[in-house]
Structure formats: C-alpha cells, structure tokens
C-alpha positions in Angstrom: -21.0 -58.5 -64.8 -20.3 -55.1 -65.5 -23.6 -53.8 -65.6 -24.2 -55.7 -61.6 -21.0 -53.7 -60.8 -22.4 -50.4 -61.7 -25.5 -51.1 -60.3 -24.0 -52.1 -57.0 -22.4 -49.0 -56.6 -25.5 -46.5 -58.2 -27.6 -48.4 -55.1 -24.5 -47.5 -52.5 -24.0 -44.4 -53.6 -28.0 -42.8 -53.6 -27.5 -45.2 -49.8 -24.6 -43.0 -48.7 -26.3 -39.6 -49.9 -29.5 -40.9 -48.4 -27.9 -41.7 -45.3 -26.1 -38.4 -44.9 -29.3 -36.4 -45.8 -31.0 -38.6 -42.6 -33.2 -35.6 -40.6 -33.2 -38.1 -37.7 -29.6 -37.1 -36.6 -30.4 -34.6 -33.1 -30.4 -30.8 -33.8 -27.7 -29.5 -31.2 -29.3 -26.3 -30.3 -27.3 -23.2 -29.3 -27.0 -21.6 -26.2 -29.1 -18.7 -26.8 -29.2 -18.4 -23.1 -25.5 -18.0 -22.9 -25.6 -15.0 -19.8 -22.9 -12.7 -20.9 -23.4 -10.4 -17.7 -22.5 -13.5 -15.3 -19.4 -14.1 -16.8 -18.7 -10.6 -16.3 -19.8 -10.6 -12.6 -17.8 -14.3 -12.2 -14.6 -12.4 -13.8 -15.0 -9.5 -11.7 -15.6 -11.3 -8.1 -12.7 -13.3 -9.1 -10.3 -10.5 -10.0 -11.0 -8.8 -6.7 -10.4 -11.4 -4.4 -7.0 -12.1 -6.1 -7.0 -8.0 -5.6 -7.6 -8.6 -2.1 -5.4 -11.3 -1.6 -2.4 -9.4 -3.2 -3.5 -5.9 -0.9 -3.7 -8.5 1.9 -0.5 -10.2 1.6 1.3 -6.3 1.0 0.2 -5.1 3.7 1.1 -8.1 6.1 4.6 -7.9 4.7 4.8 -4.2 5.5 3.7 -4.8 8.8 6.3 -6.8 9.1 9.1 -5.0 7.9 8.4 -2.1 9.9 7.9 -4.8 13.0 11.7 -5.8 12.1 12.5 -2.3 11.8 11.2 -1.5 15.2 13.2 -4.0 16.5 16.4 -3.1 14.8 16.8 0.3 16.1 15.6 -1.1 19.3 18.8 -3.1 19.5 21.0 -0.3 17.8 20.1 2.5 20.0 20.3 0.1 23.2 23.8 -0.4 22.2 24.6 2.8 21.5 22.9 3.9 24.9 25.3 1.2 26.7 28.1 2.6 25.2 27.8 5.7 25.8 26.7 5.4 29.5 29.6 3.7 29.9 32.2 5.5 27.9 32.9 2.2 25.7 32.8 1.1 22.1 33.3 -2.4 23.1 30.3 -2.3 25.6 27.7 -1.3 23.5 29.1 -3.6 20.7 28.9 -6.3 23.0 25.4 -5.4 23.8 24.2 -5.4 20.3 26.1 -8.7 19.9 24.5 -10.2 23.1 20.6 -9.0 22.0 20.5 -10.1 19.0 22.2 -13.9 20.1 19.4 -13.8 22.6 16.4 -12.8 19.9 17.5 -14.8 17.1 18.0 -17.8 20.3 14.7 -17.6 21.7 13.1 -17.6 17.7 15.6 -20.7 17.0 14.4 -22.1 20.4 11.3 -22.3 20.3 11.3 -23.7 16.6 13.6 -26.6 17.6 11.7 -27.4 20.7 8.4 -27.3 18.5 9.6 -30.0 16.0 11.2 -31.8 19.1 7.9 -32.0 20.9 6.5 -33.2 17.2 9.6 -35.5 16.0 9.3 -37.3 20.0 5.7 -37.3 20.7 6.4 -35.7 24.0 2.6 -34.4 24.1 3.4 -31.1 25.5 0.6 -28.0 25.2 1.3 -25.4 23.1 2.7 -22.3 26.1 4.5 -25.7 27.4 6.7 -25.2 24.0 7.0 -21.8 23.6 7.9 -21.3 27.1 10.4 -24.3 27.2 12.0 -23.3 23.8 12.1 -19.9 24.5 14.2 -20.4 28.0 16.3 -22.6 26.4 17.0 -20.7 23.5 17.2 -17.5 25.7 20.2 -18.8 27.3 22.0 -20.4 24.4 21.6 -17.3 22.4 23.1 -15.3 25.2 26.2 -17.5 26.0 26.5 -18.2 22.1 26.2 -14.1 22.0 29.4 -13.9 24.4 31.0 -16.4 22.9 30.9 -14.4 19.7 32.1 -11.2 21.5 35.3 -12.7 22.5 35.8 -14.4 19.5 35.6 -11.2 17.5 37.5 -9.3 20.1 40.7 -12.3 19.6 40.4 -11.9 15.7 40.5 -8.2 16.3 42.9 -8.3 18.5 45.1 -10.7 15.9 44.2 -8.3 13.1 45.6 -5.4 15.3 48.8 -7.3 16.0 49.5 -8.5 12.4 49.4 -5.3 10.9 51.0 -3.0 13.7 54.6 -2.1 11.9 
C-alpha cells in the first residue's frame, strides 16, 4: 500500500512538471511596435488644446472685466456729471442709484421673463423675450431705483437726526 502511494504521487508529480513545461501555452508577443513618437504627438495636441482652452477662457474673462469696467465708470462719471451740472450731491447720487436699478432690472428682466416663457410654454421667439423682459425690467429697476433713493435719503435723514446734539 505504501509503495501504490508513492507511486501515485511520482506519476502526479512528473504530470504537474510535465504539464507546466507544456510549449502549447500561446507566446504573448511584445509590442515591438509600441510608437513612442505618437504618444508624444497625442500628449502634445492634448496639452495644447487644454492651453488653448485656458488662453481662451482668460481672455474672455478679461474682456469681460474691462466690459464691466466700461460700464462702471459709465455710470460713475454720469453721476458725477448730473451733480455737478446741477450743483447737487443728492442728484448725481440719485442718478447712479437710478442707472444701475435700471441695468441690473433690464439683466434681471430678461432672465425672469426667459424662464417664464420656459416654466409656461408661452412659445414666444427669442427678441419677443428679450424685448418683453427688458421693458419690464427697465421699469421695475427704475421705480425700484427711486424707491431706494428715498429710502436711503429717510435712513440718512434718521441718522442725521439721532446724532445731532
């Protein structure tokens, strides 16, 4: 019995070197052909359109800036003009305060109108919208502009009479 043990696992062991020896297993070749120089040229059209992208993006943002900029001292000196033509710090602040209420109306408009025209289905063209929501927000910016004035002139005015001696 001992001896059929031994020779049971002689037999299995010259089966398992056999086995692992086997030259029908598939020779995984290697990529000799592995193009160096078009990884290169993939990496490099790849880093320059994020390049581009980035420059793009930069110089949009600028633009814009100086756009806001523009606008800024648009409404600054216009104030400043208004007060001086008429001999008033209170006129050419309540310019400034009326200008921007109608700017930042008309943008606000025309954003509200856009997703009103999209939240009702009201099937209006594009102008249709930006003319409607512009109006509109024209003319709420400029009364909410007013309102603002006199507010800030009653606060002042409060301010002015709480700390008078």
């Amino acid at each position: 019995m001992k001896r059929l043990l031994i020779l049971i696992l002689v037999v299995l062991l010259l089966a398992v070197s056999g086995y692992a020896q086997d030259p029908s297993v598939p020779h995984l070749n290697d990529d000799d052909e592995f193009n160096l120089f078009l990884l290169a040229l993939g990496i490099a059209f790849v880093s320059i359109i994020i390049g581009a992208t980035l420059a793009g993006s930069m110089i949009a943002t600028l633009a814009m800036l100086v756009l806001f900029g523009l606008v800024v001292a648009g409404v600054l000196s216009a104030g400043v003009l208004v007060g001086l033509y008429r001999k008033s710090i209170g006129a050419g602040f309540k310019t400034v305060v009326a200008v921007t209420g109608c700017l930042s109306g008309i943008l606000i408009g025309e954003i509200g109108f856009y997703f009103i025209n999209r939240l009702f289905h009201l099937h209006l063209s594009g102008i249709a919208v930006l003319l409607i929501g512009g109006f509109s927000g024209l003319i709420g910016g400029l009364l909410l502009g007013l309102v603002l004035f006199l507010l800030i002139r009653v606060f002042l005015n409060y301010c002015r009479a709480r700390l008078s001696f």
